[in-house]
N, C-alpha and C positions, 0 to 999 in steps of 0.2 A: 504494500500500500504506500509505502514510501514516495512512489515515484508518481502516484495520483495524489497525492495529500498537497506536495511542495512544488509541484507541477513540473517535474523532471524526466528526462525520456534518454533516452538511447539512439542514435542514428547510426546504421552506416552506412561510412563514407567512402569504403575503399575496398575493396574484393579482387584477390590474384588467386587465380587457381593451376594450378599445374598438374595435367593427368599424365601419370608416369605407366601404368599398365591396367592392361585391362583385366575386368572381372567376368565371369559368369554365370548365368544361373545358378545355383546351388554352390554358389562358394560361401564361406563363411567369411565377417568382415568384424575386421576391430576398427573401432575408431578411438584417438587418443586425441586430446586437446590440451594445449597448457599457453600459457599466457608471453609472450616475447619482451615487452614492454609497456609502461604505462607513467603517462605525465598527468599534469593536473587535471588535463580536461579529458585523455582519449588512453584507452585499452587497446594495443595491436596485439590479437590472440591465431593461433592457427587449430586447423583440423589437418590430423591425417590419418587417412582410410589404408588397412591393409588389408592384402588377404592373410585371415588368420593361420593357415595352415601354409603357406611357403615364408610368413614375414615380409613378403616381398612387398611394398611402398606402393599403392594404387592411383592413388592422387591428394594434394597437397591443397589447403586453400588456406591463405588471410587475411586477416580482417580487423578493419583499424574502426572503431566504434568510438562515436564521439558522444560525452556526454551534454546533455542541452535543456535548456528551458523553455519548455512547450509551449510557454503565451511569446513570449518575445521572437522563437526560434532561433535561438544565440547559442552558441557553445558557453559552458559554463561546470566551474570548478566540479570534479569529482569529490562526494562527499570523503572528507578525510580517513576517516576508519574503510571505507569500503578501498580509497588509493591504496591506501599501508597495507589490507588484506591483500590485494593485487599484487601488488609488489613484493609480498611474500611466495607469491607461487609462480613468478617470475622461470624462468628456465632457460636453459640456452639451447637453440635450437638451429642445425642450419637448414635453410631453404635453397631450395635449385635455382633462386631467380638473385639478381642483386635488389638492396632494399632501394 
């Protein structure tokens, strides 16, 4: 309710995706997510899809999410306990593309 009470939202702004092999029917798929970086105002987090039974890498995507104030449509501060959580689960991760 957070985000309806104080009128706060989420956008994004920015999606790469890179399909590195293909899947099909009846494969099994893990997906893992974890967080790249995060400043005051934006979260850049990725997914990536494997197939669970080779590990092999299916496709990559990321995504930079800005956080914003609904009535005005402005980018604005990430609440600070939710930054500092983020920033705890931080990881280093490499991507196939440059940033």
């Amino acid at each position: 309710m957070h985000l309806l009470d104080t009128y706060r939202g989420m956008a994004a702004v920015d999606q790469r995706i890179s399909y590195q092999r293909q899947l099909h029917a009846g494969d099994t798929v893990a997906v893992r997510t974890g967080v790249v970086a995060v400043t005051d105002k934006k979260i850049i987090f990725f997914h990536e899809m494997r197939n669970a039974d080779t590990s092999e890498v299916s496709a990559i995507t990321l995504l930079t999410g800005i956080h914003l104030d609904t009535r005005t449509r402005k980018s604005s501060h990430l609440p600070t306990a939710a930054a500092d959580k983020a920033r705890e689960l931080v990881v280093a991760y490499e991507l196939p593309w440059k940033s």
